[in-house]
Wavefront OBJ file of the C-alpha trace (Angstrom):
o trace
v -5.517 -40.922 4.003
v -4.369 -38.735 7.037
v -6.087 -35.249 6.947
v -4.183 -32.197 7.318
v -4.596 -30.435 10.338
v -3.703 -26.722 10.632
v -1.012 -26.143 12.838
v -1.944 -24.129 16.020
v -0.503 -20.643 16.282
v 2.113 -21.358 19.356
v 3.134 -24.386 17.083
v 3.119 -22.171 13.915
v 6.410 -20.869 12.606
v 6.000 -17.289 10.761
v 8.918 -15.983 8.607
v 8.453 -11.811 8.494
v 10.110 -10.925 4.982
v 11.605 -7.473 4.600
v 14.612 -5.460 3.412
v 15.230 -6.237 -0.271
v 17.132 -3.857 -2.982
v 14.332 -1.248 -3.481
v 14.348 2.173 -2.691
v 12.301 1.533 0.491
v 14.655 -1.151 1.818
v 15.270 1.209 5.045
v 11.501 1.677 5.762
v 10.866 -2.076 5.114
v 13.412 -3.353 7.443
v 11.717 -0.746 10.004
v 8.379 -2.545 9.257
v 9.113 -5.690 9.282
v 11.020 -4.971 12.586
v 7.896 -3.845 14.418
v 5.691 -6.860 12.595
v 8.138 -9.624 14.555
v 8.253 -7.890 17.180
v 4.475 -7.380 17.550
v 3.544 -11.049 16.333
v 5.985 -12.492 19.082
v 5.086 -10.249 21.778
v 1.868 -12.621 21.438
v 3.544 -15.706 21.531
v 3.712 -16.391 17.253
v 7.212 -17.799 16.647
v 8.154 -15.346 13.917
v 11.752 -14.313 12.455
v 12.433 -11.893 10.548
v 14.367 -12.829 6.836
v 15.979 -10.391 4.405
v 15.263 -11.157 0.896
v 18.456 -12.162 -1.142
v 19.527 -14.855 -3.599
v 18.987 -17.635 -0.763
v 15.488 -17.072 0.212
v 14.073 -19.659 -2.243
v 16.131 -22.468 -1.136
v 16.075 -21.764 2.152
v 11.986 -21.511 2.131
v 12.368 -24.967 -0.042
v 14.191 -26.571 2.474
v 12.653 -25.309 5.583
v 9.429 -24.183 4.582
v 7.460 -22.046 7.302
v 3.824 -22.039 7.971
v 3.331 -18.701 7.167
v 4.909 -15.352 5.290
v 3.972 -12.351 6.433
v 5.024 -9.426 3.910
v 7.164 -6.214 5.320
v 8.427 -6.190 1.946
v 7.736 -2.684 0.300
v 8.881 -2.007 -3.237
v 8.518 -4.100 -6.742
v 9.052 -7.269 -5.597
v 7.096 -7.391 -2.400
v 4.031 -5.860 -4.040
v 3.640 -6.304 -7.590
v 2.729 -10.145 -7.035
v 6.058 -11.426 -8.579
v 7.306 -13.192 -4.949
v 3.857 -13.932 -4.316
v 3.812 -16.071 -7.548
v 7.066 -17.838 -6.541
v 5.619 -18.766 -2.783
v 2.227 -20.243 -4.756
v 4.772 -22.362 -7.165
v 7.199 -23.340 -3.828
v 3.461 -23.971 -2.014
v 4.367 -21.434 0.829
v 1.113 -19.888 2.109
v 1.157 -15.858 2.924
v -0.819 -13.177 4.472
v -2.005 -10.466 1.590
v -3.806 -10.254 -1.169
v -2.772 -12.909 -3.797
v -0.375 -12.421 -7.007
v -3.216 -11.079 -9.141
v -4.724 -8.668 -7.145
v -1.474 -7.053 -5.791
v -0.241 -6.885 -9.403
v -3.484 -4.476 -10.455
v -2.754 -2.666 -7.113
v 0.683 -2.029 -7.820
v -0.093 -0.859 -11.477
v -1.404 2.404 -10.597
v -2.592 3.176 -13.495
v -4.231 -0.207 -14.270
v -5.192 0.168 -10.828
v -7.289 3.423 -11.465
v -9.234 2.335 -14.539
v -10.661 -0.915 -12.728
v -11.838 1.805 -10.032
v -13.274 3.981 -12.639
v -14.182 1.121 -14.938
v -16.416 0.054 -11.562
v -18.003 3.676 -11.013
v -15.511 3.944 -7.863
v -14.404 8.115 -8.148
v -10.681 9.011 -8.916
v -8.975 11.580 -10.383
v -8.322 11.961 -14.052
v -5.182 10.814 -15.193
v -2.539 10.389 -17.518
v 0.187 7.754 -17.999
v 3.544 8.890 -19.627
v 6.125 5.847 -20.331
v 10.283 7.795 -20.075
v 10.262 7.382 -24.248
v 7.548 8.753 -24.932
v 8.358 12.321 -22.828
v 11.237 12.272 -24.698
v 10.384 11.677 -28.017
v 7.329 13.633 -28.066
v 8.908 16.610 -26.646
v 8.782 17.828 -22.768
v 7.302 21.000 -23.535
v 4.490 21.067 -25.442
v 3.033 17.765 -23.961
v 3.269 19.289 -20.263
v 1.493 22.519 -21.789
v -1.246 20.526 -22.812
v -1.891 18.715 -19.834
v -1.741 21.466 -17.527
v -4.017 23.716 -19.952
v -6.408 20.902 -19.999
v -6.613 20.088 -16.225
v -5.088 23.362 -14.691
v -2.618 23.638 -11.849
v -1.075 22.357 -9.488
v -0.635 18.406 -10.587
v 0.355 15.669 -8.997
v 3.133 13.690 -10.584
v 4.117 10.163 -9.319
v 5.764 6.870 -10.463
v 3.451 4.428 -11.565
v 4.221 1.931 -9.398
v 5.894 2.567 -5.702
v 5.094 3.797 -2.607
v 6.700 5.623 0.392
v 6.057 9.454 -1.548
v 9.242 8.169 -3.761
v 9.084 10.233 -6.628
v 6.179 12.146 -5.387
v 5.805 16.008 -6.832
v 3.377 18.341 -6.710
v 3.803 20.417 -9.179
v 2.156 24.063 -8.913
v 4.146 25.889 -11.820
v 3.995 24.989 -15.366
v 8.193 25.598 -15.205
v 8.419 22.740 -12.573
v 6.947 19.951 -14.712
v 9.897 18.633 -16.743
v 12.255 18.800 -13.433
v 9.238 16.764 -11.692
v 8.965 14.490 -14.510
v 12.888 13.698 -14.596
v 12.842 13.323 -10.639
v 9.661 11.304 -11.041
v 12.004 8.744 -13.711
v 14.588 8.124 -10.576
v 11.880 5.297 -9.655
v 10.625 4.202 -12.715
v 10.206 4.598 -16.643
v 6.634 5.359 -16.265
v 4.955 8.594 -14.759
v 1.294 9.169 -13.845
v -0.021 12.781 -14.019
v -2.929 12.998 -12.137
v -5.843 15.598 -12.082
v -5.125 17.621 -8.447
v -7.863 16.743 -6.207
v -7.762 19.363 -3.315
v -9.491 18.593 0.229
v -8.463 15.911 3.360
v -5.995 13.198 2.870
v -7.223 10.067 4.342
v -6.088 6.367 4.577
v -8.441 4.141 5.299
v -7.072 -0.058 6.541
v -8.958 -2.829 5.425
v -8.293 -6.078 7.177
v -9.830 -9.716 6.902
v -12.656 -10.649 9.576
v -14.802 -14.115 10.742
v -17.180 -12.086 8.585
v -15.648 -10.079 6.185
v -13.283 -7.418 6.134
v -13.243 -4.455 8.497
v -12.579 -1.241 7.498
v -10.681 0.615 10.442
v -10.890 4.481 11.663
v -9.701 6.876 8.571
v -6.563 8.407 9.352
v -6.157 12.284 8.315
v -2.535 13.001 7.386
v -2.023 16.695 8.180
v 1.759 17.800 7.097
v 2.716 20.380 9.387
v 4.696 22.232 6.180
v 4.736 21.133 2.421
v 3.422 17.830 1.258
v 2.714 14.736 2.453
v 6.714 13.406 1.240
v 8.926 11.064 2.133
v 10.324 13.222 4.919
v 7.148 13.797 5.908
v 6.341 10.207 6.284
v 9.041 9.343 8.270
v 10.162 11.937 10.137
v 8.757 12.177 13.429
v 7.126 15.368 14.368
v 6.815 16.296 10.758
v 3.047 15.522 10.234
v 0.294 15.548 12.126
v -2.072 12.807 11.994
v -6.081 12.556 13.286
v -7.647 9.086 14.111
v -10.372 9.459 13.581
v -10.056 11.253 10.660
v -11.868 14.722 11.360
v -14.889 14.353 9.289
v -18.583 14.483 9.816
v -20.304 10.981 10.177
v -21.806 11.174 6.860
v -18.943 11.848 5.129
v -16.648 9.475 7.275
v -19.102 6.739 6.171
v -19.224 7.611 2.751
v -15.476 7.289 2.897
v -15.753 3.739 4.335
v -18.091 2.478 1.951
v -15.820 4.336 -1.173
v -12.428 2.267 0.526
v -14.485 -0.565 0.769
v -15.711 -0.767 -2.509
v -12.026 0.151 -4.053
v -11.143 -3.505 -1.678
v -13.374 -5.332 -3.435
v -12.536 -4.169 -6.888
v -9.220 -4.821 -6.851
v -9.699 -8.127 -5.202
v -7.671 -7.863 -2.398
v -7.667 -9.632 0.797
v -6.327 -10.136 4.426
v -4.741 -6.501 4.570
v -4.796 -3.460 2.748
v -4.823 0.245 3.130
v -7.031 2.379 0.460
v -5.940 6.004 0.203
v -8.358 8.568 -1.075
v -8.847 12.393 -0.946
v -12.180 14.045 0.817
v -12.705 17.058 -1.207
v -14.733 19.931 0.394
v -17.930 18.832 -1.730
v -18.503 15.889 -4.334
v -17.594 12.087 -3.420
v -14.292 10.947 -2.090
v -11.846 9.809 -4.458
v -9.635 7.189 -4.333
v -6.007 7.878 -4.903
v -3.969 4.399 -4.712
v -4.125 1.092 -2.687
v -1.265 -0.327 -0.521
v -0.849 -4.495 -0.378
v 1.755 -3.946 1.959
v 1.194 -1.409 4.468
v 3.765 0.470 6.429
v 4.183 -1.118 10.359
v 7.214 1.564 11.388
v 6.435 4.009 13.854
v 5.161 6.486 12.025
v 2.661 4.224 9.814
v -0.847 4.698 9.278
v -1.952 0.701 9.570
v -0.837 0.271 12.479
v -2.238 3.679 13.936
v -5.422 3.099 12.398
v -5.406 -0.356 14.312
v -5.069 0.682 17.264
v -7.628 3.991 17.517
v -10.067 0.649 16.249
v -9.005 -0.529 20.206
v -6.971 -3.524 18.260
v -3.606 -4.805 19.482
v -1.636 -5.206 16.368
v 0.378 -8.616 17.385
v -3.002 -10.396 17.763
v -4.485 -8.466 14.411
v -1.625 -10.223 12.761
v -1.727 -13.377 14.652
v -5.292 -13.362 13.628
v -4.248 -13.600 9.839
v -1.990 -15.812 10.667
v -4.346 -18.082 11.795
v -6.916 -17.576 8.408
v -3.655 -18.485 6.405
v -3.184 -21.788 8.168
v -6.396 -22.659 8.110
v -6.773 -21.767 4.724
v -4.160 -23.936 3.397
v -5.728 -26.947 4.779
v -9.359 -26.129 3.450
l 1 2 3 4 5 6 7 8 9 10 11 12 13 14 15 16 17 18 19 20 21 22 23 24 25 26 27 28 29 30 31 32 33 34 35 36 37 38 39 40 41 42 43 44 45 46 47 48 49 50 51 52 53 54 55 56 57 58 59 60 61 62 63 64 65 66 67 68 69 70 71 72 73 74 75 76 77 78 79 80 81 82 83 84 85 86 87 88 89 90 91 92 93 94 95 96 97 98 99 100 101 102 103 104 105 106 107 108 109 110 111 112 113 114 115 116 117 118 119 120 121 122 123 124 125 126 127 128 129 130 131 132 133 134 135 136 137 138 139 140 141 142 143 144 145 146 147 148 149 150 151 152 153 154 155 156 157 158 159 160 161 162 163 164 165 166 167 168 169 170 171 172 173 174 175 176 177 178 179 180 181 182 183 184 185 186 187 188 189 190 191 192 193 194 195 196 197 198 199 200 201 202 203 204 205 206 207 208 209 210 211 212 213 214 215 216 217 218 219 220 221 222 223 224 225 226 227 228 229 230 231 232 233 234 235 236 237 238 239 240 241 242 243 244 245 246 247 248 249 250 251 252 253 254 255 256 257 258 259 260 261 262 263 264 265 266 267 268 269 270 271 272 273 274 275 276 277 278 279 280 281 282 283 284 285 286 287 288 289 290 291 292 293 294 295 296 297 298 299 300 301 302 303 304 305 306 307 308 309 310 311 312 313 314 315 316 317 318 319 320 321 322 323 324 325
């Protein structure tokens, strides 16, 4: 019997996949513009493919060595694709089906954090029936008599700041809620934890994973949106994150210790809020992390002194030797 050899990384070909039909097609193109760009700036042949009704047969038929996910929305992070690559025996860089499934599930997300002791806020899931058929009103009173104000109201599942409200009147819940329902049938109200936003990227090592500077997000007006996100000039960002070396490690370790709990792998970004006194808490993780221009990953990796074609060539390389282990 012949034994498999991994193919080296100038022989390697990558396929980048992006685009899709979610509501963060346009930011996912932009990624997974930068991530071929990057990856064959060091000499990985990598193309980039929109997702559509022939990507199966065409990975069938000319299978690549490697995926490499630009794909933001349901499909791209809730482990579905990543279940259809494992079945079709197409390796990929990420976190595998299972894990990105808990990630995407926020709120299945947040009780294996606070079934593990990790801190995040108090929440609240609200499925589109049940705000109906319970009555707006008097279930938004509650909530915000209970926890106070402002909240923060969110899809369950999505990213990009789709959806995203804070909410600092009791009269601006149901119109929240209702925008909140554009992107999903479920909501998650969440406890408002004030102090410094911080993202924090995790990526695979020889000896483990890394965790990379913490990057403060500072919106110069408003919240951290999608506008804000995207729109250069409209936040500020720090990296490092501006926080005092105790508190920047207890950050790492908290990220870290979200990574693990979730099971994730390769690269991910942990978001979490420092609050002016008590433990950081984590807000969400991100399987697929932004690459555009204004991204956090890719900021992150370079303040480490990284270049992020041969971070990415470097997972590359773990995937193809990993499928010949």
């Amino acid at each position: 019997m012949t034994e498999s050899v991994a193919p080296e990384l100038d022989e390697a070909r990558v396929v980048v996949l992006a685009g899709g039909l979610s509501y963060e097609r346009d930011v996912s193109l932009r990624s997974g513009r930068r991530i071929t760009d990057a990856l064959t700036r060091v000499g990985v042949a990598a193309e980039l493919r929109d997702v559509d009704d022939s990507l199966i047969p065409s990975l069938v038929a000319d299978p690549p060595d490697a995926v490499v996910f630009a794909l933001h929305g349901h499909i791209g992070e809730d482990g579905s694709l990543r279940s259809v690559l494992d079945l079709i025996g197409v390796p990929y860089v990420g976190p595998d089906a299972a894990a990105a499934r808990r990630a995407w599930d926020k709120p299945a997300a947040k009780a294996v954090l606070a079934a593990a002791g990790i801190p995040t806020p108090e929440w609240i899931t609200l499925p589109r029936d049940m705000f109906t058929d319970l009555g707006a009103g008097p279930l938004l009173e509650r909530i915000a008599d209970r926890w106070g104000l402002p909240l923060a109201v969110k899809p369950a599942s999505g990213g990009s700041g789709l959806g995203v409200h804070l909410v600092r009147r009791t009269a601006d819940l149901p119109a929240a809620m209702i925008g909140c329902f554009a992107y999903g049938d479920e909501a998650l109200v969440e406890r408002f934890a004030p102090g410094v936003d911080v993202a924090v990227g995790i990526v695979s090592g020889p000896e483990g994973p890394i965790t990379l500077p913490a990057v403060e997000i500072a919106p110069n007006s408003g919240d951290y949106d999608y506008a804000a996100r995207y729109n250069p000039g409209a936040t500020t960002w720090h990296v490092p994150a501006r926080l005092d070396e105790a508190v920047a490690e207890e950050v790492r370790r908290t990220a870290l210790a979200a990574y693990h709990a979730l099971g994730l792998g390769d690269l991910s970004r942990i978001d979490l809020i420092v609050p002016e006194s008590g433990p950081p808490q984590v807000l969400e993780a991100n399987v697929v992390p932004g690459m555009t221009e204004t991204s956090l990953f890719p900021m992150a990796v370079e303040a480490a002194g990284l270049d992020v074609g041969v971070m990415l060539a470097g997972l590359v390389r773990r995937v193809l030797h990993r499928r010949v282990a």
